[in-house]
C-alpha positions as CSV (number, residue, x, y, z in Angstrom):
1,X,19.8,48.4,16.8
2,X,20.3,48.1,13.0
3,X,23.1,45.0,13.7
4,X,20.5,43.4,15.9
5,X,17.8,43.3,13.0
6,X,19.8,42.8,10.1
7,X,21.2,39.6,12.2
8,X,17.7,38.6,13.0
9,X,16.8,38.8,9.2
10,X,20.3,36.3,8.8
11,X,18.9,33.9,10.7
12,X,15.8,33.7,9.3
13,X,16.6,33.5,5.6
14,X,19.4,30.7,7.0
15,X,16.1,28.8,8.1
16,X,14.3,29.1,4.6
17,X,15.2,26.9,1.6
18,X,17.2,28.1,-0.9
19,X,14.0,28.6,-3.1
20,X,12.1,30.3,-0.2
21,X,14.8,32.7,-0.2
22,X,14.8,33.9,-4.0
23,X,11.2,33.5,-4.7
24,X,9.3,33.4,-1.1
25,X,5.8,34.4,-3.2
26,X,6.0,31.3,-5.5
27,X,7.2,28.9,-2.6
28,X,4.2,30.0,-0.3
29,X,1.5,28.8,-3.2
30,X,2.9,25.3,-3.1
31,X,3.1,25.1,0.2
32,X,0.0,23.3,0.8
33,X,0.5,20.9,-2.1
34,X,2.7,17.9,-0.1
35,X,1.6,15.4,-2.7
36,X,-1.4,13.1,-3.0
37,X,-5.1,13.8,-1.8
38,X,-5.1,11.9,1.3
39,X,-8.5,10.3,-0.2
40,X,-7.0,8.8,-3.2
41,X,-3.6,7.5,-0.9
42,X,-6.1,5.7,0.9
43,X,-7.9,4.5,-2.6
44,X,-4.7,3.1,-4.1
45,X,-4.0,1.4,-0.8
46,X,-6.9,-0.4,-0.7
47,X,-6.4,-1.7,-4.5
48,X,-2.7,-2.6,-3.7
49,X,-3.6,-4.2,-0.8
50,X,-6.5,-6.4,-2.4
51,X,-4.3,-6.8,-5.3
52,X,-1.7,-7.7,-3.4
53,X,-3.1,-10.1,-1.6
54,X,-5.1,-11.9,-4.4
55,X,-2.3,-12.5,-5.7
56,X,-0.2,-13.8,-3.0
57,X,-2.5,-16.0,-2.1
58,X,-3.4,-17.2,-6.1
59,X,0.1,-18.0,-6.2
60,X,0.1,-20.0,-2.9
61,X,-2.7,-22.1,-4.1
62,X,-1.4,-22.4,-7.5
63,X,2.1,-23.2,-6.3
64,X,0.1,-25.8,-4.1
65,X,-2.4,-27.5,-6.9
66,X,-0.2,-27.7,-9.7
67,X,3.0,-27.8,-8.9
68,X,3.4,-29.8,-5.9
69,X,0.5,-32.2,-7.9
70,X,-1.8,-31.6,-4.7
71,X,-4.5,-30.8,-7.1
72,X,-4.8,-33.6,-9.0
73,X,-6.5,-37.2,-8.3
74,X,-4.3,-40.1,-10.3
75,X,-6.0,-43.2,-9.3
76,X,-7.5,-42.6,-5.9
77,X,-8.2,-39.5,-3.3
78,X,-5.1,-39.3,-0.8
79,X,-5.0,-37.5,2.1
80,X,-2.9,-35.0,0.0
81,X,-5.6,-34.1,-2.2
82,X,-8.0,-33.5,1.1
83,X,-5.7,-31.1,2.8
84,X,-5.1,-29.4,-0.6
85,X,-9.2,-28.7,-1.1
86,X,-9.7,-28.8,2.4
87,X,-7.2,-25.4,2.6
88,X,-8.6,-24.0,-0.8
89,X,-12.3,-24.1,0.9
90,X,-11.6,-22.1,3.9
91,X,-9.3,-20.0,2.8
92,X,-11.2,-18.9,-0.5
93,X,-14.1,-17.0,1.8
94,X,-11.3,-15.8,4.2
95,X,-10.0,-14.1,1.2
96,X,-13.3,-13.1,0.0
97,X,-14.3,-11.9,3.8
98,X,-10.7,-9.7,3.8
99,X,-11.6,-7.7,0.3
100,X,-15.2,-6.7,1.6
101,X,-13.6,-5.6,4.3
102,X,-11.4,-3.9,3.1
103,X,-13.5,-2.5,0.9
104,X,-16.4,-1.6,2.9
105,X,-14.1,0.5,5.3
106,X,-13.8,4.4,4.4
């Protein structure tokens, strides 16, 4: 009876971490604490996310405009130029539209 129980304690402690095993008091008090608030995981996301994007899409249009010369008008308005402000004025309020979104979700 005493073998079975001292080899049911065995495999028990064999489960535990090696700090549950020395100090199973201290290991229990973090045991709720698994990182981050999942509040504030789901804040930081949504500034990533609109950061993130912003950005991508500032880059896109700036990558556009400036340095493929889309942007500019030399001597008259090509069809270049169209597509260029054409692309900035609908995607502007689609990227406005996507950070009130995201923003106004809980």
């Amino acid at each position: 009876m005493h073998n079975a129980t001292v080899v049911k304690k065995f495999r028990e402690m064999s489960n535990l971490s090696l700090c549950e095993q020395r100090t199973p008091d201290l290991c229990r008090m973090d045991e709720y604490n698994q990182g981050w608030d999942p509040e504030i995981k789901r804040y930081f996301r949504k500034i990533l996310n609109s950061f993130g994007v912003a950005v991508l899409w500032l880059l896109f249009m700036s990558t556009l405009g400036l340095f493929l010369r889309m942007g500019y008008v030399y001597n008259r308005v090509d069809v270049y130029n169209i597509v260029f402000y054409a692309l900035l004025l609908v995607s502007l309020p689609l990227l406005l539209l996507f950070l009130y979104r995201q923003w106004r979700k809980k």
